[in-house]
C-alpha positions as CSV (number, residue, x, y, z in Angstrom):
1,X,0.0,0.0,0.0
2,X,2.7,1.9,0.5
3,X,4.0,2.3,-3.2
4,X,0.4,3.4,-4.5
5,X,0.2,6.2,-1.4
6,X,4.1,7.3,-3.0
7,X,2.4,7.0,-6.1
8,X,-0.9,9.0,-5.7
9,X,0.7,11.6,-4.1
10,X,3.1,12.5,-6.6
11,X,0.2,12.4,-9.2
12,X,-1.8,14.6,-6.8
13,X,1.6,17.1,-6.1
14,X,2.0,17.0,-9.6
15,X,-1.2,18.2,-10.6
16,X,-1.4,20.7,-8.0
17,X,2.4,22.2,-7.5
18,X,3.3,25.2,-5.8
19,X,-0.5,25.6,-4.6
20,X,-0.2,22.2,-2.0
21,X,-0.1,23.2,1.3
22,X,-0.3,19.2,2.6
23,X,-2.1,15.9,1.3
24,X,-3.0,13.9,3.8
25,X,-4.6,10.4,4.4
26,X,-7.5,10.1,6.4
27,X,-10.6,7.3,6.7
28,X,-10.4,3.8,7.1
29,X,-6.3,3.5,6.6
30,X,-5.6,6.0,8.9
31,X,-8.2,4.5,11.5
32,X,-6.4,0.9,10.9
33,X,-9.5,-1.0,9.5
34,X,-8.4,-0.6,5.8
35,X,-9.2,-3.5,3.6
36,X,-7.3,-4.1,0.2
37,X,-10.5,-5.3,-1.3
38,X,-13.6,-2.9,-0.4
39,X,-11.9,0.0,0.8
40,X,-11.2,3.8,-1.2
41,X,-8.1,5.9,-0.4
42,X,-9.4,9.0,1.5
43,X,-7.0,11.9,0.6
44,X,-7.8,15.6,2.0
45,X,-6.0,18.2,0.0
46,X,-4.8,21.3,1.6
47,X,-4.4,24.4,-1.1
48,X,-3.3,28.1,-0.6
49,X,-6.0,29.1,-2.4
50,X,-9.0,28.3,-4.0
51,X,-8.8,25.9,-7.1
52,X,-9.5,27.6,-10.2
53,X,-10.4,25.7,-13.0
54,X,-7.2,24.9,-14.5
55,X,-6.4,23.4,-11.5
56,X,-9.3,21.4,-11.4
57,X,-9.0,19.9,-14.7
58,X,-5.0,19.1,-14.1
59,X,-6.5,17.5,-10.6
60,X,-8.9,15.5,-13.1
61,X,-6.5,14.4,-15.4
62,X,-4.2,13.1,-12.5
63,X,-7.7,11.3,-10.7
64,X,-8.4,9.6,-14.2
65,X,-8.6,6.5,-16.1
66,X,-5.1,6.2,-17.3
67,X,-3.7,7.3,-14.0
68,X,-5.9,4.7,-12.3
69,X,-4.7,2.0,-14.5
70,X,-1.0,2.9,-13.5
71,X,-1.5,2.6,-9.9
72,X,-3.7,-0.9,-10.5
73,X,-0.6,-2.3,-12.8
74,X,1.7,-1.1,-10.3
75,X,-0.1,-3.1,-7.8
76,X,-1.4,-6.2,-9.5
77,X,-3.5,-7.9,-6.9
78,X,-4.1,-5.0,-4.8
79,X,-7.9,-4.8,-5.1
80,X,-9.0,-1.7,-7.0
81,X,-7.2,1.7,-6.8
């Protein structure tokens, strides 16, 4: 779990650059009761500003399909990303 949390974040930091504050992990992981094959990632997003919608879409593009399927073939067995 550890390489798709190294690997969603820099997707995330990527998308977002200069205006991340923090991303942090919260929910079920955080709380210990995380389960590989029903449980989402929870991420909370700190910004310095409002998102605009450049941002947005760049956040989108990183949340997507294609990015999906990279953390999914990174992680064969993993449940779903």
């Amino acid at each position: 779990m550890d390489d798709v949390l190294r690997m969603v974040g820099q997707q995330v930091s990527g998308a977002l650059g200069s205006v991340l504050v923090g991303l942090y992990v919260h929910g079920s992981f955080v709380g210990g009761d995380f389960d590989v094959d029903r449980s989402d990632l929870d991420l909370l997003a700190v910004l310095l500003q409002e998102p605009d919608e450049l941002l947005i879409t760049s956040l989108r593009t990183a949340h997507g399909a294609r990015r999906t399927a990279q953390v999914e073939r990174a992680n064969p067995g993993r449940g779903r990303a």
